[in-house]
C-alpha positions, 0 to 999 in steps of 0.5 A: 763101729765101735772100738775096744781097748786091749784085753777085752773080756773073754770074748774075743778069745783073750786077744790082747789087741785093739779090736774095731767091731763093725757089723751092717744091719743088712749084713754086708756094706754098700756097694759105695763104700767098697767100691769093689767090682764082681772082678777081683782086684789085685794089689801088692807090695815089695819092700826090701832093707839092709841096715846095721849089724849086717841085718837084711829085712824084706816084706810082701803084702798081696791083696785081691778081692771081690764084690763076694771074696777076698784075700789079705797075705802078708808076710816079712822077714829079718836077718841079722848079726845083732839079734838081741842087745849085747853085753859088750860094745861089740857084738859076739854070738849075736846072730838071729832071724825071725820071719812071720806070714798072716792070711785073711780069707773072707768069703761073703755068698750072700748078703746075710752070710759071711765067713772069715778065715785067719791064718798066721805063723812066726818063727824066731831063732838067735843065739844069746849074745856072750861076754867076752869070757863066755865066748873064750869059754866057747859058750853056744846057747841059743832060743828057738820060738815058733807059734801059729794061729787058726781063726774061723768065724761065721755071722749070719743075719737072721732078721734086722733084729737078730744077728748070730755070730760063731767062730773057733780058734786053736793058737800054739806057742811053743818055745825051746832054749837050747845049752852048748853041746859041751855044757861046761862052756855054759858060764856060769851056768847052764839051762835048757827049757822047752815049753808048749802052750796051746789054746782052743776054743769055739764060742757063739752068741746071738745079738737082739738089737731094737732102737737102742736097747740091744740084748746079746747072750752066748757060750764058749767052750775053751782048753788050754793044754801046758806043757813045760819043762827045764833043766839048770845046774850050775858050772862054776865052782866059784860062783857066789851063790849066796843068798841075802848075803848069806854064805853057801852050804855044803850042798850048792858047793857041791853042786858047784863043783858038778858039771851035768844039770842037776835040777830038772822040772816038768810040769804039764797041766791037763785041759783047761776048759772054761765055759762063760754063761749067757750075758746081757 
């Protein structure tokens, strides 16, 4: 078993996690360490809380498995009236939840061959606390996030010596940032955005490994579809918009004075296809 440090290369798919890699030489581990019989074994659990600011959590976690299949869900939640720190001592326009649910599915039909399926989603949603000027402005800006994940990797031992590992993944994030409906509530400015990132990608490698000398080679393919696109324009007339001490020009007076956004920029980048030689 080894461990390896966040960020590691690119050959975990660029996750920034703490990863543990642990592969037997005959392909699965010893019916002792499981401890698992050929009938599934089934386990959960329920937790529910209420705290401060009126904020409700509650989680599951669902386990069953076998000597050749099992499954890992886990899922949770949160509610709540102070989402994010707030300006004032008391919180106005702070309200907020985010749920997330993760699903491993591992299928094993034989002692050399093993599939595993990884599932994950999240949401986020909550309204960007005010001050209390702003909120006598009536100002409603609010941030929506959502993002998923789907991993499947297959390893195969082929001899004691050589092990051949694949998987694909295709992971979105997309976030959206959404002004008042009146966007001269927007104090001192208003903004809107909208932006997507997609990765996707398949890679493989073949281990040697013999005594203590072990060679590995591999391939990935991987896209990274961007899209990205905003809006802003300042509300307030008297908004110092200088800049280094500098006074305003003519022009951001005038743009002071306008109450539509007046900057809007896009940007959307093509696929992004990388492909990393054999290593050793």
């Amino acid at each position: 078993m080894f461990a390896f440090p966040a960020a590691y290369e690119f050959e975990w798919g660029q996750v920034g996690e703490r990863l543990v890699w642990a592969d037997a030489v005959a392909g699965s581990l010893p019916e002792a360490e499981f401890a698992i019989e050929d009938n599934a074994e089934k386990s959960g659990t329920v937790s529910i809380g209420y705290g401060s600011f009126d904020t409700p959590t509650a989680s599951i976690t669902f386990a069953s498995g076998s000597k050749t299949l099992g499954n890992f869900l886990a899922s949770d939640g949160l509610n709540s009236h102070r989402f994010l720190d707030t300006p004032e001592f008391d919180p106005v326009h702070a309200r907020g939840n985010a749920a997330s649910v993760f699903d491993r599915l591992d299928w094993q039909p034989s002692d050399a061959t093993a599939f595993h399926l990884n599932l994950s989603a999240a949401h986020s949603w909550f309204q960007v606390p005010n001050t209390y000027d702003q909120q006598s402005a009536a100002q409603d800006q609010r941030q929506h996030m959502t993002s998923f994940n789907v991993g499947l990797a297959f390893s195969r031992v082929l001899s004691p010596s050589f092990l051949l590992t694949a998987n694909s993944w295709v992971r979105q994030d997309r976030v959206e940032y959404f002004p008042s409906a009146n966007l001269v509530s927007d104090q001192p400015a208003t903004l809107s955005q909208s932006r997507r990132l997609t990765s996707t990608g398949m890679r493989g490698d073949l281990t040697y490994s013999r005594g203590r000398h072990s060679v590995k080679g591999g391939i990935q393919f991987q896209a990274t579809p961007l899209s990205e696109f905003f809006t802003t324009g300042l509300t307030n007339p008297g908004f110092n918009f200088s800049l280094r001490g500098r006074k305003r020009s003519s022009r951001s007076k005038s743009l002071a004075h306008r109450s539509e956004p007046m900057h809007r920029y896009g940007v959307r980048a093509k696929h992004f296809v990388s492909a990393s030689p054999f290593a050793v």
